[in-house]
C-alpha positions as CSV (number, residue, x, y, z in Angstrom):
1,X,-18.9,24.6,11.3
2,X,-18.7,20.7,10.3
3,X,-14.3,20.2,9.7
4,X,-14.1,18.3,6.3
5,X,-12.5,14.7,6.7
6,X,-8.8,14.2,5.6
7,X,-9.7,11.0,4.2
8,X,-13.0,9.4,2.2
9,X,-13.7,5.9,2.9
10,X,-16.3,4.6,0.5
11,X,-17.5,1.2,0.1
12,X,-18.0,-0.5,-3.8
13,X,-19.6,-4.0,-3.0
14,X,-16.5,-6.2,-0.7
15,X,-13.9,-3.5,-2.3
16,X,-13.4,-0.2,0.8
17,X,-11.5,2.9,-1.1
18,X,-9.8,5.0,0.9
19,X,-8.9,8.2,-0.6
20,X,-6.2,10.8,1.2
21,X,-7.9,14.2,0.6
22,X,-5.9,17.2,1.3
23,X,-5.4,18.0,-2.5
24,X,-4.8,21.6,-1.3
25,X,-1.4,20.5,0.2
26,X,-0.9,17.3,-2.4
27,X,-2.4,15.2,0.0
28,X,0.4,15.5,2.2
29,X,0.2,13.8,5.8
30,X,-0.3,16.0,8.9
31,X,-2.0,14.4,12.5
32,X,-5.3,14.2,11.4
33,X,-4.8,12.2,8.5
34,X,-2.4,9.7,9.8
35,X,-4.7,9.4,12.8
36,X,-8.0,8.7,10.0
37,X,-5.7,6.6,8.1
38,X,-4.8,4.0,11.3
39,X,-8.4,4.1,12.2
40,X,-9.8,3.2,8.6
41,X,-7.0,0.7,8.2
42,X,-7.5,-1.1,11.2
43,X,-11.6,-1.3,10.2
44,X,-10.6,-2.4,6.8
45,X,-8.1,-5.6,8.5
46,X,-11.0,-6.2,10.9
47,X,-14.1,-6.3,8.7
48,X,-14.3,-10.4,6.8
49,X,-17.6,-8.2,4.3
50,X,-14.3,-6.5,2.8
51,X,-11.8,-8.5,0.1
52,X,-10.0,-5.8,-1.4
53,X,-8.8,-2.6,-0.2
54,X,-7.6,0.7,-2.4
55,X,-5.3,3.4,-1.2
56,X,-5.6,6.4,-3.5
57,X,-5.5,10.4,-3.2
58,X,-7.9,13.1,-4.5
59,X,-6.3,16.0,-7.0
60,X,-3.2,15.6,-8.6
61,X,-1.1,13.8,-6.2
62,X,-1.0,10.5,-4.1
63,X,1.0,11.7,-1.4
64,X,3.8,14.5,-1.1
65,X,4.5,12.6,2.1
66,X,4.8,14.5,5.8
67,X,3.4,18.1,5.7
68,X,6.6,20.1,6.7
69,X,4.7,23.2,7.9
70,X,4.3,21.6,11.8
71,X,7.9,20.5,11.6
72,X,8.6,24.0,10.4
73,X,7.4,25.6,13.4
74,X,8.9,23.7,15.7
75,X,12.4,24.4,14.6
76,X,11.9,27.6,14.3
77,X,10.8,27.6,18.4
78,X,14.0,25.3,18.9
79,X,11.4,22.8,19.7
80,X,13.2,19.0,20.2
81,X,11.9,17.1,17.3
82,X,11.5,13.3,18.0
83,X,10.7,12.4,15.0
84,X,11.7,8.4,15.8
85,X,9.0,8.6,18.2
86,X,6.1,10.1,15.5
87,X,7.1,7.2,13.1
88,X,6.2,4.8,15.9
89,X,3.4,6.2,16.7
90,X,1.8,7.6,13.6
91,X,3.4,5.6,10.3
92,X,4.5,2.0,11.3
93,X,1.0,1.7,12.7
94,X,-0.6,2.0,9.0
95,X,2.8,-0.2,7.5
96,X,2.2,-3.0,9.7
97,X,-1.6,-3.6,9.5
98,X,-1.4,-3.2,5.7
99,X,1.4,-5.8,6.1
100,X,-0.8,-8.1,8.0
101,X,-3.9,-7.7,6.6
102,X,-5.4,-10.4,5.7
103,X,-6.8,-9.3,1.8
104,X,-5.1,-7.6,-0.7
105,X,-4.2,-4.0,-0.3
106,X,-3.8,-1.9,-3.8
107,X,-1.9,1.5,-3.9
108,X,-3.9,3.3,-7.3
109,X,-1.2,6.2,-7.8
110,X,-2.7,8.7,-9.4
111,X,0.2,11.2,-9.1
112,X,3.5,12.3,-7.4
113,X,4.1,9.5,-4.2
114,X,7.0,10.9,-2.2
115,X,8.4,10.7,0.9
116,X,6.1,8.9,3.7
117,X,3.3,8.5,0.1
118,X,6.1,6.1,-1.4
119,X,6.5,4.2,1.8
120,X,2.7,4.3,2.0
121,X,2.8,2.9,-1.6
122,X,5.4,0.2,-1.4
123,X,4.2,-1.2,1.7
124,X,1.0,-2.1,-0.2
125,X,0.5,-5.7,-2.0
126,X,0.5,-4.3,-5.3
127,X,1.2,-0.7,-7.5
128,X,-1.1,0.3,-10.1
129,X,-0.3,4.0,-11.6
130,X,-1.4,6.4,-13.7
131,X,0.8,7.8,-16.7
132,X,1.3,11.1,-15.2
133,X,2.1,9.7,-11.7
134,X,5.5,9.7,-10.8
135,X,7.7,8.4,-7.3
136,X,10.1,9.6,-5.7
137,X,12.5,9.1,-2.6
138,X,13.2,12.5,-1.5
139,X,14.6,12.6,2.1
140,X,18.0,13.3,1.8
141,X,16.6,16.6,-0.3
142,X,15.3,17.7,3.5
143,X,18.0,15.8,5.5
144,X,16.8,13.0,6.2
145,X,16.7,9.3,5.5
146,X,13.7,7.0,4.5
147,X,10.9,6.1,6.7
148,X,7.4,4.7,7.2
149,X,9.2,0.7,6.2
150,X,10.7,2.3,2.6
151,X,14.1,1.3,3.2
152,X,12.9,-2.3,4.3
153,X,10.4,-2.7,1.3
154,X,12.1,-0.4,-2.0
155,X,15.4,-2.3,-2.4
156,X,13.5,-5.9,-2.0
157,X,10.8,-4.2,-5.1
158,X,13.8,-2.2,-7.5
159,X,17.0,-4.3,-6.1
160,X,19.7,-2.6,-3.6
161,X,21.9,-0.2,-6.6
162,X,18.4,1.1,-7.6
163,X,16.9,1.7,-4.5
164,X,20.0,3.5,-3.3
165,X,20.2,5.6,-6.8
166,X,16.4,7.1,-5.8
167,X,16.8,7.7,-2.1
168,X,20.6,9.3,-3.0
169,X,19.2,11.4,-6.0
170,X,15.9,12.3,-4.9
171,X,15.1,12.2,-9.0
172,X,11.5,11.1,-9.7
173,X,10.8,7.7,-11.3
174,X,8.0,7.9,-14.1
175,X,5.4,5.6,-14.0
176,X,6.6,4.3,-17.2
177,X,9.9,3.6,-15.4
178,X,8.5,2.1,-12.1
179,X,6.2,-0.4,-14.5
180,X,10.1,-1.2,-15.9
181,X,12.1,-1.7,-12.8
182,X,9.3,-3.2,-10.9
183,X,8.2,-0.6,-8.4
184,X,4.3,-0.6,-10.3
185,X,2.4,-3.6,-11.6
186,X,0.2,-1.6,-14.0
187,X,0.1,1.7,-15.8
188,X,-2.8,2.9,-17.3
189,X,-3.6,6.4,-19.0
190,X,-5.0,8.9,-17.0
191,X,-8.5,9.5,-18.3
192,X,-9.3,5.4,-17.8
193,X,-6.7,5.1,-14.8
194,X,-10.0,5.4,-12.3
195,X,-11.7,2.9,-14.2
196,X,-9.1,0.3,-14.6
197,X,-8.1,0.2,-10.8
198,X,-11.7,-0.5,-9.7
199,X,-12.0,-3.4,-11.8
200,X,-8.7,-4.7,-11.1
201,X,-10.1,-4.2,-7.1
202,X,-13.2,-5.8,-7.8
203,X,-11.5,-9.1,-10.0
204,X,-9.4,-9.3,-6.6
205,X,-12.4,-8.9,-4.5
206,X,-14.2,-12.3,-6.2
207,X,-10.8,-13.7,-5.6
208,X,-9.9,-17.1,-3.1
209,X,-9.4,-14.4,-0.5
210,X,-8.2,-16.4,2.4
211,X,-5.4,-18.0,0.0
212,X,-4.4,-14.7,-0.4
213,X,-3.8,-14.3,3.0
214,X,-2.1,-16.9,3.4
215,X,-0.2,-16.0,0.5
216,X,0.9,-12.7,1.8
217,X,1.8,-14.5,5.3
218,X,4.3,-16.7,3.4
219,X,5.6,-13.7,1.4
220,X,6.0,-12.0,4.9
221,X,7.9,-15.0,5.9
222,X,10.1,-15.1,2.9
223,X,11.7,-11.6,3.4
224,X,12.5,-12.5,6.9
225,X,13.5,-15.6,7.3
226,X,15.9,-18.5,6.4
227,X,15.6,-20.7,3.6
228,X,14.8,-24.0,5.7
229,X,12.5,-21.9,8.2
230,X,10.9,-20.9,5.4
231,X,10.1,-24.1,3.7
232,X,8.1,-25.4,7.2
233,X,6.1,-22.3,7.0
234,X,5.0,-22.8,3.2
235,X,4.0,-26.3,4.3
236,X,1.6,-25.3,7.1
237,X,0.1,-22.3,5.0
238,X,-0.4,-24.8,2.0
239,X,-2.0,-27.1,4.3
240,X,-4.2,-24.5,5.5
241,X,-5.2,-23.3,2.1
242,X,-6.3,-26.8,1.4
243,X,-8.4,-27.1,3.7
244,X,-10.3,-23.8,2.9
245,X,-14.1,-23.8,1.0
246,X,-12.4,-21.8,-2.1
247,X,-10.1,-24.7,-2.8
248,X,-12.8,-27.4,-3.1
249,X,-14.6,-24.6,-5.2
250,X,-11.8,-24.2,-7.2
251,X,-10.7,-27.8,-8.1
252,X,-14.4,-28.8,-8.8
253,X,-14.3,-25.8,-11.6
254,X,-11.4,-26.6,-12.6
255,X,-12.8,-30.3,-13.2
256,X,-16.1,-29.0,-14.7
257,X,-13.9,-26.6,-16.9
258,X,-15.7,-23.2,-15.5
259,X,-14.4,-20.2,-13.6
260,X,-14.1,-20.6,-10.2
261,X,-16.8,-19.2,-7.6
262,X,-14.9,-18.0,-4.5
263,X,-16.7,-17.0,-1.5
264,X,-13.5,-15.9,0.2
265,X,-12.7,-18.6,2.8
């Protein structure tokens, strides 16, 4: 009997879709899935023939974040739960490729994101959400406090009061809401959300894609380092980008008053 995959990976032209599918259980993460989900992440960061990646989830939810029903029966054998250890080895793996990657990564939320499925959102590049979807910051509901990089990346999307209102609360956040505050880029109705997000993926696909690297490096930078540091690093990556094919593409359209052609380096 052939065990159905946790998560599709398709391929549309340079754009890879990765789809969590466990609707059964909200697409909530257990050990297979986290284990697909590094694996497919690391193929997407190493393969140049993709420009775009998508993280979405099948069924009515993105992610309800960890399944509890492993963690369940461990406590109730008095097992010692480490779970500092499982976020090194199972979450920050995904957070920190996506962080790295050298293309833009797009979280399409086509439903509830909570727990570890809003850290896996806000560590992405960008948002984009359905109406019906939803986010919340539910730890403290279960005891706990917020993982998988969303205390690091939440409070520098929404601000510090806001952040600390969700994770405190546990409330969910409408997509209307999240558009508002900043935690989403786009909302689009359900019934053309599908639609929308692929050719939002594919306009980012044809895009100057190792100026957005080197975008996201200096964004990287910005949230960890000091003003002055920062200005030498924004030097060196703009002196990079200038030197790149897409830039000599882009001026000479520019000049010739016609979109730009990028070939992605």
């Amino acid at each position: 009997m052939t065990t159905r995959s946790p998560l599709r990976y398709e391929r549309d032209g340079a754009v890879t879709i990765l789809t969590l599918d466990r609707p059964e259980v909200l697409n909530a993460f257990d050990e297979s899935l986290t284990e697909a989900l590094n694996a497919a992440i690391a193929d997407c960061a190493a393969d140049a023939a993709i420009r775009a990646v998508v993280i979405t989830g099948s069924g009515r939810a993105f992610s309800a974040g960890q399944d509890l029903d492993d963690r369940l029966a461990m406590i109730e054998k008095g097992g010692d739960l480490r779970l500092g250890d499982e976020l090194r080895r199972r979450y920050h793996p995904v957070i920190a490729t996506i962080r790295t990657m050298r293309k833009p990564v797009v979280a399409a939320v086509n439903g509830v994101a909570a727990g570890a499925g809003l850290g896996l959102a806000v560590a992405c590049d960008v948002r984009v959400a359905a109406t019906s979807a939803s986010f919340r910051a539910a730890w403290g509901r279960v005891g706990l406090v917020p993982d998988a990089g969303s205390a690091f990346f939440l409070p520098r999307l929404v601000g510090w009061g806001r952040a600390l209102d969700m994770v405190l609360t546990g409330d969910p956040v409408s997509a209307d809401e999240a558009l508002r505050i900043g935690l989403a880029t786009r909302v689009w109705p359900d019934e053309a959300f599908v639609a929308k997000w692929h050719d939002y993926a594919q306009t980012l696909a044809r895009g100057a894609t190792e100026a957005f690297a080197l975008t996201k490096e200096g964004l990287n930078a910005s949230m960890a380092r000091g003003f002055e540091e920062f200005l030498d690093i924004e030097a060196g990556l703009q002196d990079r980008a200038g030197r790149t094919g897409d830039y000599a593409r882009g001026v000479k359209a520019f000049a010739a008053k016609r979109p730009a052609e990028f070939e992605g380096r």
